[in-house]
N, CA, C and O of each residue as an XYZ file, in Angstrom:
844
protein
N      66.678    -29.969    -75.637
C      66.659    -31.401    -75.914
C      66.062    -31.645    -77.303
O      65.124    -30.859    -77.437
N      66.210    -32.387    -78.361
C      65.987    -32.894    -79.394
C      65.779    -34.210    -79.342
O      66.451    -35.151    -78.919
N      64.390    -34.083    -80.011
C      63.524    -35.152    -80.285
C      63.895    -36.007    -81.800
O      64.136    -35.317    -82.791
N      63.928    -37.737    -81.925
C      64.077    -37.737    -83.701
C      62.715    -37.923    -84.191
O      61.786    -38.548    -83.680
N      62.772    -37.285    -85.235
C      60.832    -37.394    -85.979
C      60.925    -38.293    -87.012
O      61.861    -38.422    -87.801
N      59.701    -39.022    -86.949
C      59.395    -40.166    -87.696
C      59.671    -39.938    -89.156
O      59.416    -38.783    -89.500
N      60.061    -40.613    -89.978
C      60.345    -40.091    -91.720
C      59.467    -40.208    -92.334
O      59.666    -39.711    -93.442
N      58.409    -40.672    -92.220
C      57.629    -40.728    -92.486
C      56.194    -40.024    -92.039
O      55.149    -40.099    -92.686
N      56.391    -39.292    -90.730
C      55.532    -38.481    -90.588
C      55.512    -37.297    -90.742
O      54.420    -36.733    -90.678
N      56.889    -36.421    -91.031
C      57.155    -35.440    -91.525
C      56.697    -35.239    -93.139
O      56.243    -34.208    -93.637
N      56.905    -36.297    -93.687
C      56.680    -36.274    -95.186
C      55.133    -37.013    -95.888
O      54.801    -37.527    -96.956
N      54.525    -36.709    -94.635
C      53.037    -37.222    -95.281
C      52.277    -36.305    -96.051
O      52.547    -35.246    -95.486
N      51.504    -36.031    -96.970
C      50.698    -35.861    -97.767
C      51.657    -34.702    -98.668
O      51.198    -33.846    -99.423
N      53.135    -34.947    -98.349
C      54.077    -34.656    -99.594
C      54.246    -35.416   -100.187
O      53.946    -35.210   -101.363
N      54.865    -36.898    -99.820
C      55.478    -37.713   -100.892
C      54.389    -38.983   -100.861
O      54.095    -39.679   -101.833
N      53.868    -39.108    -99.514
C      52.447    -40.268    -99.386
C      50.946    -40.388    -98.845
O      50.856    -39.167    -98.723
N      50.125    -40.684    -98.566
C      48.837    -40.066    -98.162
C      48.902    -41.453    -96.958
O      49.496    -42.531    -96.976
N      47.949    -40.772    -95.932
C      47.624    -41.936    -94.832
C      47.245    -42.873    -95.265
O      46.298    -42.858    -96.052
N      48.099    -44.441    -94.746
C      46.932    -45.401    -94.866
C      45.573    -45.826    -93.895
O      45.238    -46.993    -93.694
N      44.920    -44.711    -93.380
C      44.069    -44.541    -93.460
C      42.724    -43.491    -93.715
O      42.821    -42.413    -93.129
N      41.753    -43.659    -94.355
C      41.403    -42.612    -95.048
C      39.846    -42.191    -95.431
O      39.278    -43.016    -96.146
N      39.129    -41.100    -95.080
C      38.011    -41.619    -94.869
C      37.306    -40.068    -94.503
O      38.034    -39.146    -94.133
N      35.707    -39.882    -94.661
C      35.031    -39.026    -93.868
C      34.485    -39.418    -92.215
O      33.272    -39.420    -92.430
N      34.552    -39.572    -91.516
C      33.759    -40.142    -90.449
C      32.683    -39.190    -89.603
O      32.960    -38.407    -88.695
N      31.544    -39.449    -90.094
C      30.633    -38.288    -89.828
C      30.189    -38.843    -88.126
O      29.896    -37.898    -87.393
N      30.137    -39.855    -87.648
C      29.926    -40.286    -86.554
C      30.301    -41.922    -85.555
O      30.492    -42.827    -86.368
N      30.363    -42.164    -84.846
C      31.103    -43.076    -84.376
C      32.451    -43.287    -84.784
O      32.800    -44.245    -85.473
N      33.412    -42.160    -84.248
C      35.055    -42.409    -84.739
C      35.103    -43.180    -84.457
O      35.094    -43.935    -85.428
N      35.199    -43.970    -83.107
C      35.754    -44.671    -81.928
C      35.794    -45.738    -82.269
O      36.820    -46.415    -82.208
N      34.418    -46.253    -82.821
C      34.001    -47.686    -83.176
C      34.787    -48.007    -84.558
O      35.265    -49.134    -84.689
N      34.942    -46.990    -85.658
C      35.677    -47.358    -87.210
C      37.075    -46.872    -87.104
O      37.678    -46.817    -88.176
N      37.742    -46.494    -85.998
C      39.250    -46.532    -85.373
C      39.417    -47.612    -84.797
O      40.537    -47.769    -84.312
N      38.154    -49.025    -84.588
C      38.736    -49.690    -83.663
C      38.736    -51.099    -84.988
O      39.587    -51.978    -85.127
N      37.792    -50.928    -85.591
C      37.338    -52.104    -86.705
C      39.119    -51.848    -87.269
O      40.109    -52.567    -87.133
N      38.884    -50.151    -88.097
C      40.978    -50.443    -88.763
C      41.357    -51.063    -87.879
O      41.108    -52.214    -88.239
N      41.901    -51.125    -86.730
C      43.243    -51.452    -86.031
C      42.689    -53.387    -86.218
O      43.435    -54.313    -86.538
N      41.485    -53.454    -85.954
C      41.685    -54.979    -85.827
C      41.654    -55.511    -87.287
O      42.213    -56.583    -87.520
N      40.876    -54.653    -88.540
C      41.309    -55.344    -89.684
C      42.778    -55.477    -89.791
O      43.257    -56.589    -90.015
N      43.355    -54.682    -89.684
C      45.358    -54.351    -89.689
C      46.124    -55.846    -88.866
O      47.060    -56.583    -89.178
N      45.134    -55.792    -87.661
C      45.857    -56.900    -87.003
C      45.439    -58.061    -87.577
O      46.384    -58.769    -87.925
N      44.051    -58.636    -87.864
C      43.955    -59.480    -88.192
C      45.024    -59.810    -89.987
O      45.668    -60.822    -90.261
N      44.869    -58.786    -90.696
C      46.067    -59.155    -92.472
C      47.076    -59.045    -91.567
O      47.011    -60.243    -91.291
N      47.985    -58.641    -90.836
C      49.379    -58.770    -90.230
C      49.063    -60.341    -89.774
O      49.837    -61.223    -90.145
N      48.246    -60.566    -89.200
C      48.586    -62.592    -88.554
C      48.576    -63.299    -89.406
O      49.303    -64.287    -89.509
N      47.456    -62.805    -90.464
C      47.057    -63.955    -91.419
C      48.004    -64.519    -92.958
O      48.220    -65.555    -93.587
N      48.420    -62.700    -93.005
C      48.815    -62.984    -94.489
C      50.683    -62.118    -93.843
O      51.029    -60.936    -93.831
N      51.146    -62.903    -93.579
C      53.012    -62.146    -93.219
C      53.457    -62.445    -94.563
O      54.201    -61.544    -94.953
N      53.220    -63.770    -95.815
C      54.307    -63.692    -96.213
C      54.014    -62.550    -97.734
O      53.157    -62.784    -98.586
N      55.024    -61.258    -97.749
C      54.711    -60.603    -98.627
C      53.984    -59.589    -98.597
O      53.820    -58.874    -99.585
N      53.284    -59.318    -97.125
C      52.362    -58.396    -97.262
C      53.169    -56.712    -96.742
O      53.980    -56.578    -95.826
N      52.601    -55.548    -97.701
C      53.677    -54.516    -97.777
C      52.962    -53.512    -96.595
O      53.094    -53.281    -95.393
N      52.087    -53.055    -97.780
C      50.723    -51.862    -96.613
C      49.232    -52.301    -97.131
O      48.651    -52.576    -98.180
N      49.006    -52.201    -95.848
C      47.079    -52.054    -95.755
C      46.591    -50.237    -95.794
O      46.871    -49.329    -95.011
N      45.863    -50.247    -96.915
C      45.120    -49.104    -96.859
C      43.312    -49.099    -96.738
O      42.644    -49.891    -97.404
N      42.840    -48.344    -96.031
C      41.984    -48.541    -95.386
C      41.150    -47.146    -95.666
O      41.319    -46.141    -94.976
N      39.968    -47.241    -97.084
C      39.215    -46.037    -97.233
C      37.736    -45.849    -97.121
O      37.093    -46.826    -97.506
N      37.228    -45.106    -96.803
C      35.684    -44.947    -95.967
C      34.850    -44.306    -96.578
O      35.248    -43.147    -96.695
N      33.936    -44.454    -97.009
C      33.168    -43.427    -97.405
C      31.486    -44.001    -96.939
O      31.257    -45.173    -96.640
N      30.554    -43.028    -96.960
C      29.338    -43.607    -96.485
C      28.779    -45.079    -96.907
O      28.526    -45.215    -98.104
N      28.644    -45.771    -96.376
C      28.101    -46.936    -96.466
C      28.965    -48.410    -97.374
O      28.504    -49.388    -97.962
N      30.427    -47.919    -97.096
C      31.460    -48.345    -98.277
C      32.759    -48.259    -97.688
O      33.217    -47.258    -97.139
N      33.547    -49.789    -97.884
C      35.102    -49.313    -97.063
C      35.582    -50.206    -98.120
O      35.005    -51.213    -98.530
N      36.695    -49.730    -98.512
C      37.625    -49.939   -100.017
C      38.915    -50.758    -99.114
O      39.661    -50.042    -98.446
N      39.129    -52.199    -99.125
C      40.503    -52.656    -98.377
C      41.805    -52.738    -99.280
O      41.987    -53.927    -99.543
N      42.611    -52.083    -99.757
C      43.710    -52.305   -100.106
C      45.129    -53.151    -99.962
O      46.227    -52.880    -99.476
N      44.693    -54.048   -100.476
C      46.036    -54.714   -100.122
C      47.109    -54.674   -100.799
O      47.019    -55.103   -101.949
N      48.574    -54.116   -100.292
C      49.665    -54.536   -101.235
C      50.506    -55.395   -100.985
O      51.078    -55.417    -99.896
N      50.748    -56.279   -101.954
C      51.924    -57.884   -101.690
C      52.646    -57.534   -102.544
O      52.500    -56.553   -103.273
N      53.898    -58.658   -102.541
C      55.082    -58.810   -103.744
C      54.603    -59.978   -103.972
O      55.353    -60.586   -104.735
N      53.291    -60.850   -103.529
C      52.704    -62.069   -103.774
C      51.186    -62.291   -104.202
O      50.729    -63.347   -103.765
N      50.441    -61.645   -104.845
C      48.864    -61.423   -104.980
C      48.304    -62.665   -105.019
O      47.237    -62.888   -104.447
N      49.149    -63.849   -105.884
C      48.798    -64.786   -106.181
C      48.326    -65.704   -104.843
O      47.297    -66.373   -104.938
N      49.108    -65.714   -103.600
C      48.767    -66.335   -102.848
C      47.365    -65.502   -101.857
O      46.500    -66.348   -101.629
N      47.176    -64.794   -101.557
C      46.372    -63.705   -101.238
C      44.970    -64.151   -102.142
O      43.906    -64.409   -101.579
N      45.085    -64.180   -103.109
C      43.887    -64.444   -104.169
C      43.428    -65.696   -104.714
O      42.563    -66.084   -105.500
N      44.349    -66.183   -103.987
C      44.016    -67.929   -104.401
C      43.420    -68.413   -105.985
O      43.443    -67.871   -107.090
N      42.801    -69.926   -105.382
C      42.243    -70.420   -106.977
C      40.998    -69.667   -106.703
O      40.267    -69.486   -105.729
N      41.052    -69.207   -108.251
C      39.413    -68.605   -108.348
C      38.959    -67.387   -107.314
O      37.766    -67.088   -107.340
N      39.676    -66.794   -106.567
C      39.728    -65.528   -105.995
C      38.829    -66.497   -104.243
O      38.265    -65.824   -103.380
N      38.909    -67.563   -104.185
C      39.135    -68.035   -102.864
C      39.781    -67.919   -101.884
O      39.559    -68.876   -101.142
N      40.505    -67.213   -101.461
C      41.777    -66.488   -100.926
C      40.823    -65.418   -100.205
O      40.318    -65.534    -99.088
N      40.667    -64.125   -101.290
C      40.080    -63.201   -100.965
C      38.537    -62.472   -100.282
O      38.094    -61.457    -99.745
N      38.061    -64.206   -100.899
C      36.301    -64.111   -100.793
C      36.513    -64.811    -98.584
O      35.830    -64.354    -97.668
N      37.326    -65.625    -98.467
C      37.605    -66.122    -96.989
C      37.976    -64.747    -96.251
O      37.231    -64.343    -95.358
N      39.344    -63.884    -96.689
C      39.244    -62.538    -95.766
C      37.745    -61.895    -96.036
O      37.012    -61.867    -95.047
N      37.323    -61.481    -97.027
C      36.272    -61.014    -96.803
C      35.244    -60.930    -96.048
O      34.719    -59.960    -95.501
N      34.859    -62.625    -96.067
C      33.661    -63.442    -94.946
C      34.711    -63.231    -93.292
O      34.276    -62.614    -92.320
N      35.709    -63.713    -93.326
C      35.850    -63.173    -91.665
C      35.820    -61.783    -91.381
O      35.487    -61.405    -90.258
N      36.157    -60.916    -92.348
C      36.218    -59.542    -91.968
C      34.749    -59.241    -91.267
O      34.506    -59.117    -90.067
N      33.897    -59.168    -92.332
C      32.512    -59.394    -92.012
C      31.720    -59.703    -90.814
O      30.862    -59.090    -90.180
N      32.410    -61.108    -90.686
C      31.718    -61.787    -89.397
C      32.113    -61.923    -88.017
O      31.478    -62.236    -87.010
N      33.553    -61.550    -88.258
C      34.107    -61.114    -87.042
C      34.702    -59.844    -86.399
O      34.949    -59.585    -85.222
N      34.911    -58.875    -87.936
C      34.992    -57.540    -87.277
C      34.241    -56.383    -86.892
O      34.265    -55.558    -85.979
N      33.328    -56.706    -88.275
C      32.447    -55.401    -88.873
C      31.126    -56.204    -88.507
O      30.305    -55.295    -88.380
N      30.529    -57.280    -88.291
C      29.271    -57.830    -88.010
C      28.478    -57.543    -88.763
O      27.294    -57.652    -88.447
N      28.985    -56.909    -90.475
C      27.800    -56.663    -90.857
C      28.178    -57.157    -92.577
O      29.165    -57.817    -92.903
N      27.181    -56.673    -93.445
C      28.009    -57.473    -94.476
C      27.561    -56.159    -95.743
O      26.572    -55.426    -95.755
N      28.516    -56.229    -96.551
C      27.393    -55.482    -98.037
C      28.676    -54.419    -98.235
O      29.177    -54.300    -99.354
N      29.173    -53.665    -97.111
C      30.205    -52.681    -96.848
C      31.657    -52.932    -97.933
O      32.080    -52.267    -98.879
N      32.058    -53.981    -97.394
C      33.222    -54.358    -97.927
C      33.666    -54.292    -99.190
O      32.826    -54.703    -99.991
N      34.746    -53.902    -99.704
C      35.202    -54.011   -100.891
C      37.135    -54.437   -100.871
O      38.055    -53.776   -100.390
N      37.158    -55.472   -101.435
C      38.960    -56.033   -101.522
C      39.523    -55.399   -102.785
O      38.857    -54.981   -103.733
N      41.044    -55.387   -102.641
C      41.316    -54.803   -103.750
C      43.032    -55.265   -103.719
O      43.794    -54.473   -103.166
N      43.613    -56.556   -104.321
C      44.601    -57.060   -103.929
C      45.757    -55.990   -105.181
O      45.406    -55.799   -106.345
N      47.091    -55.430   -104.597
C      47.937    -54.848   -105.771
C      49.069    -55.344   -105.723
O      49.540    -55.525   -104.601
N      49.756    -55.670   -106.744
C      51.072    -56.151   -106.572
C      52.431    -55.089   -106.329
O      52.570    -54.048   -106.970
N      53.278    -55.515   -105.400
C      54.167    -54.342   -105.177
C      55.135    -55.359   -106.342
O      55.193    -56.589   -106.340
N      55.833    -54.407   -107.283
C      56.666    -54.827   -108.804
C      57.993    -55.379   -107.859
O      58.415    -56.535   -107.832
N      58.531    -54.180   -107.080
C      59.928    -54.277   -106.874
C      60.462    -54.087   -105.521
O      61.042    -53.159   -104.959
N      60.008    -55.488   -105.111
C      60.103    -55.712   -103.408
C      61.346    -55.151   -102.551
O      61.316    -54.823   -101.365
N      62.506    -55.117   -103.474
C      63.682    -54.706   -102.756
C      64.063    -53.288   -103.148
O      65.154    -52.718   -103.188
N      62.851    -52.904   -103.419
C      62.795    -50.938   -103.379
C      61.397    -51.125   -102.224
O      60.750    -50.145   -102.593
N      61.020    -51.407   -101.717
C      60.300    -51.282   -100.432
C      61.148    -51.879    -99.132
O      61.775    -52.931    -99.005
N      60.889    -50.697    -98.156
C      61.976    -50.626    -96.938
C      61.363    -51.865    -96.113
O      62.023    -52.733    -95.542
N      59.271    -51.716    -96.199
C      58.683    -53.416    -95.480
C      58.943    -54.090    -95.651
O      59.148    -54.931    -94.776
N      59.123    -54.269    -96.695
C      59.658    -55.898    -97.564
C      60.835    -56.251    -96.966
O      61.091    -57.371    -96.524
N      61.815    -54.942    -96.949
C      63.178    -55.600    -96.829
C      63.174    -55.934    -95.618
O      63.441    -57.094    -95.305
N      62.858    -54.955    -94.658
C      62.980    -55.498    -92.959
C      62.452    -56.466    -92.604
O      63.043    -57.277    -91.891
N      60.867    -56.683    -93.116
C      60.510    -58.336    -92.487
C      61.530    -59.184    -93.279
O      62.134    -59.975    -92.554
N      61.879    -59.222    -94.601
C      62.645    -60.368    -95.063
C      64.270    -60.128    -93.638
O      64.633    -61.017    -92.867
N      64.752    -59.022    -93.712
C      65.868    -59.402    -92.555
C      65.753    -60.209    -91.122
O      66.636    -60.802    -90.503
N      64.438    -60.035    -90.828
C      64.039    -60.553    -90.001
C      63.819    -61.638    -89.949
O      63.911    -62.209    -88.862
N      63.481    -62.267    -90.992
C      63.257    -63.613    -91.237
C      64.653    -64.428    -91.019
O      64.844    -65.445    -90.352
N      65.535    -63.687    -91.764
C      66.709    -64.405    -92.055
C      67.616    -64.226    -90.486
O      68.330    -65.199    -90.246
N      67.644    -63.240    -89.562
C      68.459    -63.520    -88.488
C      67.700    -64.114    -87.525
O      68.252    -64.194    -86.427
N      66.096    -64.752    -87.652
C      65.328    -65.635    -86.814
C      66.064    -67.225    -87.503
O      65.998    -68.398    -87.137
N      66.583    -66.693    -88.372
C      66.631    -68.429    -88.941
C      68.351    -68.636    -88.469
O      69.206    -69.438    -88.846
N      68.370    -67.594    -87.550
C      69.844    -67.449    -87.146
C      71.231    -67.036    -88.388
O      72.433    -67.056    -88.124
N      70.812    -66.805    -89.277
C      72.023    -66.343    -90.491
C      72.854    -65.315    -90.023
O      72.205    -64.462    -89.418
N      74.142    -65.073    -90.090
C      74.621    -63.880    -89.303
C      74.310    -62.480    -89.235
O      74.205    -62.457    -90.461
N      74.123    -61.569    -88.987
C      73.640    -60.028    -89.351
C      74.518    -59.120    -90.084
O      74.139    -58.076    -90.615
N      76.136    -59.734    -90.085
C      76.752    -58.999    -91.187
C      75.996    -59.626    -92.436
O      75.302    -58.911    -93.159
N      76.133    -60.792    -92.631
C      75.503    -61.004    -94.385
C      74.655    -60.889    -94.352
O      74.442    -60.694    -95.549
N      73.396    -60.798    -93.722
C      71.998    -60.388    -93.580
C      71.991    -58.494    -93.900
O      71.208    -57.929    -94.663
N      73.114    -57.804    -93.055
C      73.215    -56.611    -93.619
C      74.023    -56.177    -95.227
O      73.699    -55.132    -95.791
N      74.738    -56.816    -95.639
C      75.574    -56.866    -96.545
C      74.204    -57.505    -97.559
O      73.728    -56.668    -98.326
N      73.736    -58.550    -97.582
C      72.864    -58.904    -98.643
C      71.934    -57.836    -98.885
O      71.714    -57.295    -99.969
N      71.422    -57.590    -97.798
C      69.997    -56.768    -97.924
C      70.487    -55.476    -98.640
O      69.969    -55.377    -99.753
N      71.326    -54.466    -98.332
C      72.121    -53.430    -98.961
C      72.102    -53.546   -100.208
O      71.387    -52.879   -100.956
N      73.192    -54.738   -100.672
C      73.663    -54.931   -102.226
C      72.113    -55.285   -103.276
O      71.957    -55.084   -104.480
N      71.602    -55.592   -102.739
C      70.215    -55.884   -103.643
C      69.193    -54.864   -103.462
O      68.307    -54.937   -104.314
N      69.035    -53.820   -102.498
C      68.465    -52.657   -102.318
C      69.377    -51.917   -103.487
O      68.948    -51.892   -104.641
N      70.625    -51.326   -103.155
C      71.102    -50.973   -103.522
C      71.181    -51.228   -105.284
O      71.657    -50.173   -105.702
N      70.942    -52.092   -106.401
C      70.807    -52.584   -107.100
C      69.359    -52.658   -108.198
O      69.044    -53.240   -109.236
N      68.744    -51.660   -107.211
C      67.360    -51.669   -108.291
C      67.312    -50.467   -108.824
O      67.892    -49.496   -108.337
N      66.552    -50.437   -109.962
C      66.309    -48.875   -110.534
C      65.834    -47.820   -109.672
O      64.712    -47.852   -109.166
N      66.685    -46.859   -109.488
C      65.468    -45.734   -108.998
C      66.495    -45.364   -107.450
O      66.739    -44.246   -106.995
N      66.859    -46.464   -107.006
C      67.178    -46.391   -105.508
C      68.774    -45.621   -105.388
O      69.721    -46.328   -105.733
N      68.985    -44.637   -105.058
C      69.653    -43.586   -104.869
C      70.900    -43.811   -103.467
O      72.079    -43.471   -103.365
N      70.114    -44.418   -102.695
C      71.387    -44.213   -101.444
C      70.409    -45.660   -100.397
O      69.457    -46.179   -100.979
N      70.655    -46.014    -99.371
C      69.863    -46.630    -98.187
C      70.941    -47.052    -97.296
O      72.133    -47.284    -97.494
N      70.227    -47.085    -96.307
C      70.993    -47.471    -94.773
C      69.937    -48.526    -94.276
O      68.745    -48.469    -94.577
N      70.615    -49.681    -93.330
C      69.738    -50.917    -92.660
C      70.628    -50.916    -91.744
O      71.763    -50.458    -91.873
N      70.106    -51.502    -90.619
C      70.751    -51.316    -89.341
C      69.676    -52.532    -88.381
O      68.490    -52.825    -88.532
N      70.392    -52.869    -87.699
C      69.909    -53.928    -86.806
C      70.949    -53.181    -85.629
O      71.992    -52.530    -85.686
N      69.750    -53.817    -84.199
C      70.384    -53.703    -82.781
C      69.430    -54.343    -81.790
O      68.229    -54.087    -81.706
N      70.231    -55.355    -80.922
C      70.064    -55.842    -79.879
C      71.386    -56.953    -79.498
O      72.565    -56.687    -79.735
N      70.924    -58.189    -78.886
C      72.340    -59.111    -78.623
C      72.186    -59.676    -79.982
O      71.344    -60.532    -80.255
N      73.097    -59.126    -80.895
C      73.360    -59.307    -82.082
C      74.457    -61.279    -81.854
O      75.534    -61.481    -81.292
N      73.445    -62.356    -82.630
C      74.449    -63.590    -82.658
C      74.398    -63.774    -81.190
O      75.254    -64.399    -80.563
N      73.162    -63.095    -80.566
C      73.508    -64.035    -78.914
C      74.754    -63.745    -78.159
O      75.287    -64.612    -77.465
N      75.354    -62.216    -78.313
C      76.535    -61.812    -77.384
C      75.647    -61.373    -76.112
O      74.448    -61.164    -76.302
N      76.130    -61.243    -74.967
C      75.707    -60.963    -73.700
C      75.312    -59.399    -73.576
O      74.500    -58.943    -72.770
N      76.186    -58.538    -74.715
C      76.485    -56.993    -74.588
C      75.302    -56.230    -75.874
O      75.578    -56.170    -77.072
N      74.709    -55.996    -75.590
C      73.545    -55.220    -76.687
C      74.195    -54.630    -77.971
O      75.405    -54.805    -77.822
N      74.038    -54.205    -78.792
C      74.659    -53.101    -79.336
C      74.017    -53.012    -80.897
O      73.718    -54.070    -81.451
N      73.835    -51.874    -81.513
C      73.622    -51.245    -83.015
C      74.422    -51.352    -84.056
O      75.341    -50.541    -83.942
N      74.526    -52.235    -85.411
C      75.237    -51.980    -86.381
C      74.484    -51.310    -87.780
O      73.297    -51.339    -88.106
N      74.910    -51.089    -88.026
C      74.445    -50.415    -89.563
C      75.275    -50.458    -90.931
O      76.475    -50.701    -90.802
N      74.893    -50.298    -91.937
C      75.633    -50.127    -93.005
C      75.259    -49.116    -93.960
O      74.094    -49.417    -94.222
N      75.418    -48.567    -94.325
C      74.831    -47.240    -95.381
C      75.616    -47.112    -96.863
O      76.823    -46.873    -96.829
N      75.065    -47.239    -97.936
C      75.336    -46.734    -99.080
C      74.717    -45.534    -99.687
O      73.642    -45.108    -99.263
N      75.452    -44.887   -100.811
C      74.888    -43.668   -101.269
C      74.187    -42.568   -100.387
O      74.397    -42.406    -99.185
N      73.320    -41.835   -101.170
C      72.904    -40.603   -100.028
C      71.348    -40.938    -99.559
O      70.548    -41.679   -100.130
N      71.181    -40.248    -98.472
C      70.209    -40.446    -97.342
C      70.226    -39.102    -96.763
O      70.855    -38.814    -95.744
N      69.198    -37.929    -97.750
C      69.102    -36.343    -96.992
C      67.988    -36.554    -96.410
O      66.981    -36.281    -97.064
N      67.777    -37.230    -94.687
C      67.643    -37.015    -93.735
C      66.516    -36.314    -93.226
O      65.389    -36.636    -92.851
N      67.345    -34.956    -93.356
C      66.799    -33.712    -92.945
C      66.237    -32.524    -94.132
O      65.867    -31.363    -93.961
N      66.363    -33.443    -95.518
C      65.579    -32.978    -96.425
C      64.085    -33.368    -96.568
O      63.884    -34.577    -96.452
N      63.131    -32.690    -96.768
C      61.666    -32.794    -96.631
C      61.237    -33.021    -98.440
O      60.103    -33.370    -98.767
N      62.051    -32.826    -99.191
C      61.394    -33.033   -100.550
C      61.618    -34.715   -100.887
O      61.027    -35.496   -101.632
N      62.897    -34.869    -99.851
C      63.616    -36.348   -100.293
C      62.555    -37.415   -100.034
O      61.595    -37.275    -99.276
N      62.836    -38.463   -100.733
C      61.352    -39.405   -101.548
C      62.270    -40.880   -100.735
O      62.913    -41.755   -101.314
N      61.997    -40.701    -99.100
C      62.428    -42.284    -98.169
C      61.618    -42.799    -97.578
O      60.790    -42.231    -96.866
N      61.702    -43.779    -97.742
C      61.174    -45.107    -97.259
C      61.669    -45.652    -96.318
O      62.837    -46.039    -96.342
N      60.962    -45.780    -95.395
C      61.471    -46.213    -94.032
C      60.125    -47.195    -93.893
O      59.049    -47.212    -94.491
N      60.837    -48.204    -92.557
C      59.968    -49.234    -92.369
C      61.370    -50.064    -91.222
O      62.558    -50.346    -91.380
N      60.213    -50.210    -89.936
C      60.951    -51.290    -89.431
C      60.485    -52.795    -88.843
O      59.494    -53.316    -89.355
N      61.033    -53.327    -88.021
C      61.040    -55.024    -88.314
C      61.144    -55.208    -86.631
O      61.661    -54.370    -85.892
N      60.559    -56.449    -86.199
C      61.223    -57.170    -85.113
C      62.028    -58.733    -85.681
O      61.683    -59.442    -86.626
N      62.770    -58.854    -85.069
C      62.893    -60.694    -85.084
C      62.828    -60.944    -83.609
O      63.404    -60.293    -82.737
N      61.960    -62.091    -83.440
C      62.382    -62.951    -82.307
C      62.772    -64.388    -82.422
O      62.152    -65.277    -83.006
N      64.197    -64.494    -81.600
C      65.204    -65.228    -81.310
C      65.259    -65.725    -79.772
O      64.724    -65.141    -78.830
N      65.812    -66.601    -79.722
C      65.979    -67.168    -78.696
C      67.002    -66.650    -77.468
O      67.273    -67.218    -76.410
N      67.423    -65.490    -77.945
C      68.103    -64.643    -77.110
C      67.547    -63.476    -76.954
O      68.029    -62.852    -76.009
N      66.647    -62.902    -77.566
C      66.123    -61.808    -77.477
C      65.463    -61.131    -78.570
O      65.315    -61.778    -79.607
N      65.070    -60.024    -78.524
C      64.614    -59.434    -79.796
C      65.662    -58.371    -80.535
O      66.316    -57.479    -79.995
N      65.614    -58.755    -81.973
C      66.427    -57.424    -82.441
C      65.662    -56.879    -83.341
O      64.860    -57.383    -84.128
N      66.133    -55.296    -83.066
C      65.348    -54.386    -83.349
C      65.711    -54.009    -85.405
O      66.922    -54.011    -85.627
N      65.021    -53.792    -86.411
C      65.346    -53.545    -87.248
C      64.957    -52.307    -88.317
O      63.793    -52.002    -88.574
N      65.904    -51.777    -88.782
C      64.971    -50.513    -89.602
C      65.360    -50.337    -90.851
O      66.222    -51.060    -91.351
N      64.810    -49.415    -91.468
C      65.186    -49.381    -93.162
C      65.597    -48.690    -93.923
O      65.983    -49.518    -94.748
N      65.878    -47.590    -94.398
C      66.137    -46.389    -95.433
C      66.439    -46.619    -96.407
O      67.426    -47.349    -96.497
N      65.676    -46.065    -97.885
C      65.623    -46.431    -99.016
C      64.949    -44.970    -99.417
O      63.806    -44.514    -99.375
N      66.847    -44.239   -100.016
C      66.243    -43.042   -100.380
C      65.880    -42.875   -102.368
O      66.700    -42.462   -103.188
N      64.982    -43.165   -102.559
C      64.412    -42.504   -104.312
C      64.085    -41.121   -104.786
O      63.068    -40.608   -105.254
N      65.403    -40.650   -104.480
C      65.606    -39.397   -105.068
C      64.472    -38.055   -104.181
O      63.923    -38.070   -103.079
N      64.503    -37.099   -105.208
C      63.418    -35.744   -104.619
C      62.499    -35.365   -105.367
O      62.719    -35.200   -106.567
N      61.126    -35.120   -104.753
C      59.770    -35.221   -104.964
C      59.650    -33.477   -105.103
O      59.681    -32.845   -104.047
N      59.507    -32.684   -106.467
C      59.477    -31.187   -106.105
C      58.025    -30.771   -106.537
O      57.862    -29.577   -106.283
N      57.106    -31.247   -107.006
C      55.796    -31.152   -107.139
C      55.076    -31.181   -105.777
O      53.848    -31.102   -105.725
């Protein structure tokens, strides 16, 4: 029997490093539980634009990384934006204060990131737009940036509210898969609709990583 492996977990600390990262000399349990709720809390707060949270540790010191295709809103007037996550992080995750450090980055070229693209698809077949031009758009403008070599997007569930489930996809250029040097980006999406949920994913292959 054959299993499919994550693309991203095969190709970690080749082409990307964990986003999370850290010594933990004691209490895993408790700074495995603070990440997951900092993660959840930037996923509720900040959806529009937000790419990856990286999350680094060191004694008496945690470095928050944020990447957007939007910093500006994230950072507000006068870095008001950032100083508010900060104070809730603080007071409602970590209970403590002095630790923290923000660090907002701009992602340049949103439609060479596979996150970007899937929550934006998602957006657009919640707003009911059809999933062929939702797949056809998302492609041609992936497809269209420097650097980006091949990608596949694919949506599946009751696609348009049919009664019968089913998977479509579209693929341009190349996507080696089952190559381990190859430099892809994957990332997937939910939408919820009033018929159900459809499932969404990403591939955005940038060439091969031989260092």
């Amino acid at each position: 029997m054959t299993f499919k492996a994550h693309p991203k977990g095969l190709r970690l600390r080749r082409m990307e490093d964990w986003d999370s990262r850290g010594f933990y000399e004691k209490d895993f349990a408790k700074k495995l539980e603070e990440d997951f709720k900092i993660r959840k809390y930037l996923e509720e707060n900040l959806k529009e634009g937000l790419e990856r949270i990286e999350i680094e540790r060191s004694p008496g010191r945690i470095n928050l990384i944020i990447n957007t295709s939007r910093p500006g809103l994230i950072i507000g007037r006068g870095g008001e934006g950032v100083e508010k996550i900060k104070k809730d992080i603080e007071e409602k995750i970590l209970k403590r204060k002095g630790e923290l450090r923000i660090e907002v980055r701009e992602v340049k070229n949103p439609w060479a990131s596979a996150t970007l693209v899937a929550k934006w698809m998602a957006s657009q077949i919640e707003k009911r737009v059809p999933y062929r031009r939702v797949l056809k758009t998302a492609l041609a403008r992936i497809m269209s940036q420097k650097g980006v070599e091949g990608a596949r997007v694919q949506v599946a569930g009751k696609l348009d509210g049919v009664e019968i489930a089913r998977t479509e996809w579209l693929q341009q250029g190349k996507l080696p898969r089952q190559t381990l040097r190859a430099n892809i980006d994957y990332a997937q999406a939910t939408a919820f609709c009033t018929y159900g949920t459809v499932g969404i994913k990403v591939w955005i292959y940038k060439g091969e990583k031989f260092d």
